[in-house]
DSSP file (Angstrom, degrees, kcal/mol; ACC not computed):
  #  RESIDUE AA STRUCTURE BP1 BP2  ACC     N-H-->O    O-->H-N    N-H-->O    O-->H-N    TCO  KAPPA ALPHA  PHI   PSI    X-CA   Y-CA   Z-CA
    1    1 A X              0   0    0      0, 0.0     2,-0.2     0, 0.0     0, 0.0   0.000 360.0 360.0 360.0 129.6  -24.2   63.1   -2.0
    2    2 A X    >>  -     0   0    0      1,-0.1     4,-3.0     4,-0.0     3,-0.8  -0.587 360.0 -95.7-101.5 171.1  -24.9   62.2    1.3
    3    3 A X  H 3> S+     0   0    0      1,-0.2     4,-2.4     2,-0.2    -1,-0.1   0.745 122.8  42.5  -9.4 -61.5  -24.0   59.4    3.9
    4    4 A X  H 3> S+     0   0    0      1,-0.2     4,-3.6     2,-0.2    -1,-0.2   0.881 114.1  50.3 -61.9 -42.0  -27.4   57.4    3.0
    5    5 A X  H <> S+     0   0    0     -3,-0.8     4,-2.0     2,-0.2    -1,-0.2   0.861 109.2  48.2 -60.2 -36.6  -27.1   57.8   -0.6
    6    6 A X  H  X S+     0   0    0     -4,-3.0     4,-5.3     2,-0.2    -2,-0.2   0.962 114.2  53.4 -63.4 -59.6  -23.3   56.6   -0.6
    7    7 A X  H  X S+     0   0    0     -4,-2.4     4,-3.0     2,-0.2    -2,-0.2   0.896 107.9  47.9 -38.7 -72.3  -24.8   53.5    1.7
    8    8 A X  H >X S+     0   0    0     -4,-3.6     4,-2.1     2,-0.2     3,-0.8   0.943 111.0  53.3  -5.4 -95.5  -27.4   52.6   -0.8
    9    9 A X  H 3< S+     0   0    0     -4,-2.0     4,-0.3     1,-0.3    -2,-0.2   0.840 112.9  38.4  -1.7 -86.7  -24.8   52.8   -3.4
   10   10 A X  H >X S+     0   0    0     -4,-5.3     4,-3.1     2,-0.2     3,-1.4   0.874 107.1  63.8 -61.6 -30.9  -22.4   50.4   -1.9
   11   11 A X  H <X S+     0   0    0     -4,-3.0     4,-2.1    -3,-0.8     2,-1.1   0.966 115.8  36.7 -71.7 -65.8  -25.0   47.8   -0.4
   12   12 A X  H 3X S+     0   0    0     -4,-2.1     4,-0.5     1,-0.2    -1,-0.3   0.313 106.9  54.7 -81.2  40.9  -25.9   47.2   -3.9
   13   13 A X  H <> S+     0   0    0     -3,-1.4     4,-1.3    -2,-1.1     5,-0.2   0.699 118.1  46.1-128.5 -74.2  -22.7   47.5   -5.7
   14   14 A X  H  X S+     0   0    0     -4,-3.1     4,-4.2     2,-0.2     3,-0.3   0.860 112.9  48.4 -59.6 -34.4  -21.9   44.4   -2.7
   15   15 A X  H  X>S+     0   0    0     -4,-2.1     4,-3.2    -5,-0.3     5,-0.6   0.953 114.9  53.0 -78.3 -66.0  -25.5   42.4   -3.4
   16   16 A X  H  <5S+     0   0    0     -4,-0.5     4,-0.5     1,-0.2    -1,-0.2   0.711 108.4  40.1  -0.7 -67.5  -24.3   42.7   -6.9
   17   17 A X  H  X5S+     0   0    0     -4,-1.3     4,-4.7    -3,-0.3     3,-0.2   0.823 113.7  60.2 -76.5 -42.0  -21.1   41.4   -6.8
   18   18 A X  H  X5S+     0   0    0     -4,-4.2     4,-1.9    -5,-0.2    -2,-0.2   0.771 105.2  45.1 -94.3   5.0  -22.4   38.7   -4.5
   19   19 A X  H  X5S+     0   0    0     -4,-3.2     4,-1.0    -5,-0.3    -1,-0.2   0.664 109.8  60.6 -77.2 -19.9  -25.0   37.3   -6.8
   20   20 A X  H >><S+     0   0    0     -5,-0.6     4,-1.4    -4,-0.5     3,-0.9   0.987 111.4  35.9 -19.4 -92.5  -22.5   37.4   -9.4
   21   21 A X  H >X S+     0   0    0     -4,-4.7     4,-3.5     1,-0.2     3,-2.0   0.885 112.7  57.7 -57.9 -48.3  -20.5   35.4   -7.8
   22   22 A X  H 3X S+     0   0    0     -4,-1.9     4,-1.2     1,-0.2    -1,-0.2   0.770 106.5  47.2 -42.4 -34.8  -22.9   33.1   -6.3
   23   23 A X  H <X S+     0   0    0     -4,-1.0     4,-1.3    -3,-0.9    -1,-0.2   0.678 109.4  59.3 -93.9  -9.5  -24.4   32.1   -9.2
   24   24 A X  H <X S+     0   0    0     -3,-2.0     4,-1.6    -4,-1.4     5,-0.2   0.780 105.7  47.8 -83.2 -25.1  -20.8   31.4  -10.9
   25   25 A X  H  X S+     0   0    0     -4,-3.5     4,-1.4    -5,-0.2    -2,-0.2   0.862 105.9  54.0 -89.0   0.7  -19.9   29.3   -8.7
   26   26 A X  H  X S+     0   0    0     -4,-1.2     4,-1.2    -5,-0.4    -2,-0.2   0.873 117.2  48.5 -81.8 -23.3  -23.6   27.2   -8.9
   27   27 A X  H >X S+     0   0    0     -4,-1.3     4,-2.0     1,-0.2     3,-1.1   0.993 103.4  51.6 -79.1 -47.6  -22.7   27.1  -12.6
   28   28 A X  H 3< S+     0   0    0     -4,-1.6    -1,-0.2     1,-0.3    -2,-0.2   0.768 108.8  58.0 -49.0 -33.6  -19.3   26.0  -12.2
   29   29 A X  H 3< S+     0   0    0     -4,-1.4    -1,-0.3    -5,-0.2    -2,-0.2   0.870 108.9  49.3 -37.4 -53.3  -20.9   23.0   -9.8
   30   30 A X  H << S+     0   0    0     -4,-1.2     2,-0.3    -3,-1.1    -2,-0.2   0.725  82.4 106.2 -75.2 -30.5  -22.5   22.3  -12.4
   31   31 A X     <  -     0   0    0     -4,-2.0     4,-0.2     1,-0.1    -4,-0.0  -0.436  37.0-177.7 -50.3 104.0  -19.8   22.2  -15.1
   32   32 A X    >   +     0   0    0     -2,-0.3     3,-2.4     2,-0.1     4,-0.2   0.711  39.6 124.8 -70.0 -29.5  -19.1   18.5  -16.1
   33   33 A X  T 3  S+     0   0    0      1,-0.2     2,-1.5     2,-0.1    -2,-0.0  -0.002  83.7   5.1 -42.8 151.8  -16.3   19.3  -18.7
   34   34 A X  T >> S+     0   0    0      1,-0.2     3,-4.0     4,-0.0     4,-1.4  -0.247  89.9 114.4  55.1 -35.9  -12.7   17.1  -17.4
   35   35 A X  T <4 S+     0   0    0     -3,-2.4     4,-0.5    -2,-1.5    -1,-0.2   0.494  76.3  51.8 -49.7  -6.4  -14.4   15.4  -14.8
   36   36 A X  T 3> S+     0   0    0     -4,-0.2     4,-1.8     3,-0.1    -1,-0.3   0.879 107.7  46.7 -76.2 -26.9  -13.7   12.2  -17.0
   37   37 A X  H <> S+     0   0    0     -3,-4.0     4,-2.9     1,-0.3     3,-0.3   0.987 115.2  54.8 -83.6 -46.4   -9.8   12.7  -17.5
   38   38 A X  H  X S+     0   0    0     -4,-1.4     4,-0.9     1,-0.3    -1,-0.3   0.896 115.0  36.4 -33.7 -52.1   -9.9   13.4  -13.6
   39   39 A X  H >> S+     0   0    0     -4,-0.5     4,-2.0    -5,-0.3     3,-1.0   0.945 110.4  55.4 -84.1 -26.2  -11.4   10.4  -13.0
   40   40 A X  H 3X S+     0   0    0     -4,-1.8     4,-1.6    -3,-0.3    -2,-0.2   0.979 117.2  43.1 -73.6 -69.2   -9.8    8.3  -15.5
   41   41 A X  H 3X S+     0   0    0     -4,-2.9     4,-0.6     1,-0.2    -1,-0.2   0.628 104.6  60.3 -81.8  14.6   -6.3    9.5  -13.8
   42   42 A X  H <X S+     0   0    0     -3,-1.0     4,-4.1    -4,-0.9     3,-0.3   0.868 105.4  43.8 -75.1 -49.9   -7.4    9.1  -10.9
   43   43 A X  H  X S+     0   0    0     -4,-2.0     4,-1.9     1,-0.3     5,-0.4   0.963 113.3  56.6 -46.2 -56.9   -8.1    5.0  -11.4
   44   44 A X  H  X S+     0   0    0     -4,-1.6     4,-0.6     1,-0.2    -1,-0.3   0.834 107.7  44.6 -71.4 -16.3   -4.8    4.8  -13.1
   45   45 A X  H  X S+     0   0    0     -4,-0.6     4,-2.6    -3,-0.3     3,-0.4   0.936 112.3  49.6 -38.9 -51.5   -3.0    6.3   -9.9
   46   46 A X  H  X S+     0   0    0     -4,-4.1     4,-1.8     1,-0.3    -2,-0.2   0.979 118.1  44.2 -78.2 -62.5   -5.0    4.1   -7.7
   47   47 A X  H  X S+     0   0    0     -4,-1.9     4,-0.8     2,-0.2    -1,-0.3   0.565 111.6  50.1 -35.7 -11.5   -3.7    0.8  -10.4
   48   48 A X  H >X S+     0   0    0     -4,-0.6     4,-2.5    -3,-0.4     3,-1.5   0.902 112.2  47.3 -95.4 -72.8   -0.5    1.8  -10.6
   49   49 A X  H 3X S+     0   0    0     -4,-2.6     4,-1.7     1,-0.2    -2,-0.2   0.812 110.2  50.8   1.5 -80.0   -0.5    1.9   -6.7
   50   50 A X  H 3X S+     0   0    0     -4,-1.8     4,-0.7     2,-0.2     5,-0.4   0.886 114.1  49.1 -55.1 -44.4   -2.2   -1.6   -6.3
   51   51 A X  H XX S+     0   0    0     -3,-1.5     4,-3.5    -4,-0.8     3,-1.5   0.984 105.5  53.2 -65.9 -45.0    0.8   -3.1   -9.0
   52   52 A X  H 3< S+     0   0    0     -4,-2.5     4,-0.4     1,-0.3    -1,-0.3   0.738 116.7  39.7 -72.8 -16.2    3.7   -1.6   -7.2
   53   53 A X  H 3< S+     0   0    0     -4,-1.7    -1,-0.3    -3,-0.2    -2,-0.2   0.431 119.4  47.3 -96.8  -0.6    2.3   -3.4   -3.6
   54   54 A X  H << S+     0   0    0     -3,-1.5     8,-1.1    -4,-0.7     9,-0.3   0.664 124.5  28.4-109.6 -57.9    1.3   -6.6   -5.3
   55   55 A X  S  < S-     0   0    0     -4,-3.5     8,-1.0    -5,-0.4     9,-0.2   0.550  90.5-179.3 -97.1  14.8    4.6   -7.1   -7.3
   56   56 A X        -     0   0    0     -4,-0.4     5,-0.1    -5,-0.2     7,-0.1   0.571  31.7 -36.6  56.2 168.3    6.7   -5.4   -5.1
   57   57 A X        -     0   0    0      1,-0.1     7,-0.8     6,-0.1     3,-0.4   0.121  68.5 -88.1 -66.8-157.0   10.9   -4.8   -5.6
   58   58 A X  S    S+     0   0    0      1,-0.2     9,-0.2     5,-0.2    -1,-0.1   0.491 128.2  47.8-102.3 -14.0   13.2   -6.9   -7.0
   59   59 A X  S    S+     0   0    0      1,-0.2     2,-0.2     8,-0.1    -1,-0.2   0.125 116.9  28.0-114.4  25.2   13.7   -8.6   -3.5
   60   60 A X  S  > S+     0   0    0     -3,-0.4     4,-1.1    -5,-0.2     3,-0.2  -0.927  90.4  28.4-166.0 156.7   10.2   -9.2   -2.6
   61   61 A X  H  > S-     0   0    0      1,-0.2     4,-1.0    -2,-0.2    -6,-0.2  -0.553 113.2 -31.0  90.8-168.2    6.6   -9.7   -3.7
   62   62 A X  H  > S+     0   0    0     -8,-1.1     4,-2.8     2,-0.2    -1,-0.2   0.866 139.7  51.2 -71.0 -61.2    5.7  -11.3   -6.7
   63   63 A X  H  > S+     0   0    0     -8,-1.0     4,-3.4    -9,-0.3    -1,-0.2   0.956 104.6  55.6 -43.1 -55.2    8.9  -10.0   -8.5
   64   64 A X  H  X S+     0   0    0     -4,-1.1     4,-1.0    -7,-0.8    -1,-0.2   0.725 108.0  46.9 -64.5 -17.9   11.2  -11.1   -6.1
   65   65 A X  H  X S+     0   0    0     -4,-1.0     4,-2.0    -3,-0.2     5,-0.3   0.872 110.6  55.8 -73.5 -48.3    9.8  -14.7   -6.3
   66   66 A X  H  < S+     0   0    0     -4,-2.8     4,-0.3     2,-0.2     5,-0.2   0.909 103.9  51.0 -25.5 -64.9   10.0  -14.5   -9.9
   67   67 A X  H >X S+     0   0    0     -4,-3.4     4,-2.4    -5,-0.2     3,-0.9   0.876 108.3  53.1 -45.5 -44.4   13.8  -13.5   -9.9
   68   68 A X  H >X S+     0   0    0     -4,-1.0     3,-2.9     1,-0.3     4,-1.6   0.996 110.1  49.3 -74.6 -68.6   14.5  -16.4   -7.7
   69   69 A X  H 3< S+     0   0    0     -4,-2.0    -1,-0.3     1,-0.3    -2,-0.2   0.560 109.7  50.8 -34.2 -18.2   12.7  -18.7  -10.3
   70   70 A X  H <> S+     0   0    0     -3,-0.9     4,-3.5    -2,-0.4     3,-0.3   0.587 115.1  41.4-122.7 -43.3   14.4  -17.4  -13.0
   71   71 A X  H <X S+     0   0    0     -3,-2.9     4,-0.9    -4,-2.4    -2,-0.2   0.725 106.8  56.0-112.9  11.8   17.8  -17.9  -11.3
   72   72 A X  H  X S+     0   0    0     -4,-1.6     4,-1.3     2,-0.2    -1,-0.2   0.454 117.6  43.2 -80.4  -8.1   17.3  -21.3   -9.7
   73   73 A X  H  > S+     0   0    0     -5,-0.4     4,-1.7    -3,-0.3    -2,-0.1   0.901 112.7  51.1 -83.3 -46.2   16.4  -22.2  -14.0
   74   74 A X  H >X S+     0   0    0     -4,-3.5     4,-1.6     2,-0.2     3,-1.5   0.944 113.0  42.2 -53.3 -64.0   19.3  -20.2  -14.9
   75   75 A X  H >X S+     0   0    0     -4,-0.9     3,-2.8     1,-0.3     4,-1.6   0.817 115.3  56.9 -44.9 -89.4   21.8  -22.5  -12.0
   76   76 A X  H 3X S+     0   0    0     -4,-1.3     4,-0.9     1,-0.3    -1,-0.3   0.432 107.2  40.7 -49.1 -48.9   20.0  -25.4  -13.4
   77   77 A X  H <X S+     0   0    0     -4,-1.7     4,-1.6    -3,-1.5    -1,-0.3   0.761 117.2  52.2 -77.8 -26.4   21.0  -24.8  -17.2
   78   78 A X  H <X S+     0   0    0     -3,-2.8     4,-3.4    -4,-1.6     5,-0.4   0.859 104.7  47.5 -71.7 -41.4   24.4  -23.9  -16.3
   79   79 A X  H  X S+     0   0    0     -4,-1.6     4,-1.1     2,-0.2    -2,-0.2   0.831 114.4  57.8 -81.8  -1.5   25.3  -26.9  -14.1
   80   80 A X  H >X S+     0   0    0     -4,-0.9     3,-1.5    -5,-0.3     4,-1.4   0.784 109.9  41.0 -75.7 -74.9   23.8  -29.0  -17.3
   81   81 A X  H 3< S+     0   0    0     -4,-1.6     4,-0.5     1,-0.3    -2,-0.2   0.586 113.7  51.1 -78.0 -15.7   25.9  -27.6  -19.5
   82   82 A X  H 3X S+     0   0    0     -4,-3.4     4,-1.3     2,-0.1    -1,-0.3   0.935 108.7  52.2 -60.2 -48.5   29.0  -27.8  -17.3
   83   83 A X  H << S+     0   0    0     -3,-1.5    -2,-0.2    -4,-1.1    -1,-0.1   0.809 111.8  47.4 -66.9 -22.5   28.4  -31.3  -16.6
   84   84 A X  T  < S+     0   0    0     -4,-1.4    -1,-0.2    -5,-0.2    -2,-0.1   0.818 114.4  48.0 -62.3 -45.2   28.2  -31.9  -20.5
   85   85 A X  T  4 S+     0   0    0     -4,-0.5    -2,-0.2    -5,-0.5    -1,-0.2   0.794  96.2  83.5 -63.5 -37.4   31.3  -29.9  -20.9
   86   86 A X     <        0   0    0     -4,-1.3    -4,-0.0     1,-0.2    -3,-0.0  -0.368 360.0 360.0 -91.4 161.8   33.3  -31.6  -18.2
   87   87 A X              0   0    0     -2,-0.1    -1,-0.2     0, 0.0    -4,-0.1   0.556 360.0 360.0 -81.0 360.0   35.2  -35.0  -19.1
């Protein structure tokens, strides 16, 4: 076998391969399959995200007013029931 023949050979044994591939990866483009569960966890990333900066820790944001509501109600129920308590 000579040089030319070998050459031959291999350019299509490479065109081959790269129409192969090329046309798996236009199907794989094409391939819808998961692209919901992707997007569906993508939105709950981005919500989860958006709660933890809106309600914030326990000493800021939304929670942390909360707490403080919760334990100015709490002081409140306690000094009633002291004052009830006391003679």
């Amino acid at each position: 076998m000579d040089i030319h023949s070998q050459g031959k050979i291999m350019n299509n044994f490479l065109t081959k391969c790269y129409v192969a591939a090329h046309v798996r990866f236009h199907e794989f483009g094409k391939d819808q399959r998961g692209v919901t569960a992707i997007e569906y966890a993508l939105i709950g990333v981005a919500m989860a995200t958006l709660l933890a900066f809106i309600l914030g820790d326990q000493n800021s944001g939304f929670l942390g007013a909360l707490k403080e509501a919760f334990d100015k109600i709490a002081e409140a129920i306690k000094s009633v029931t002291i004052s009830k308590t006391a003679p």
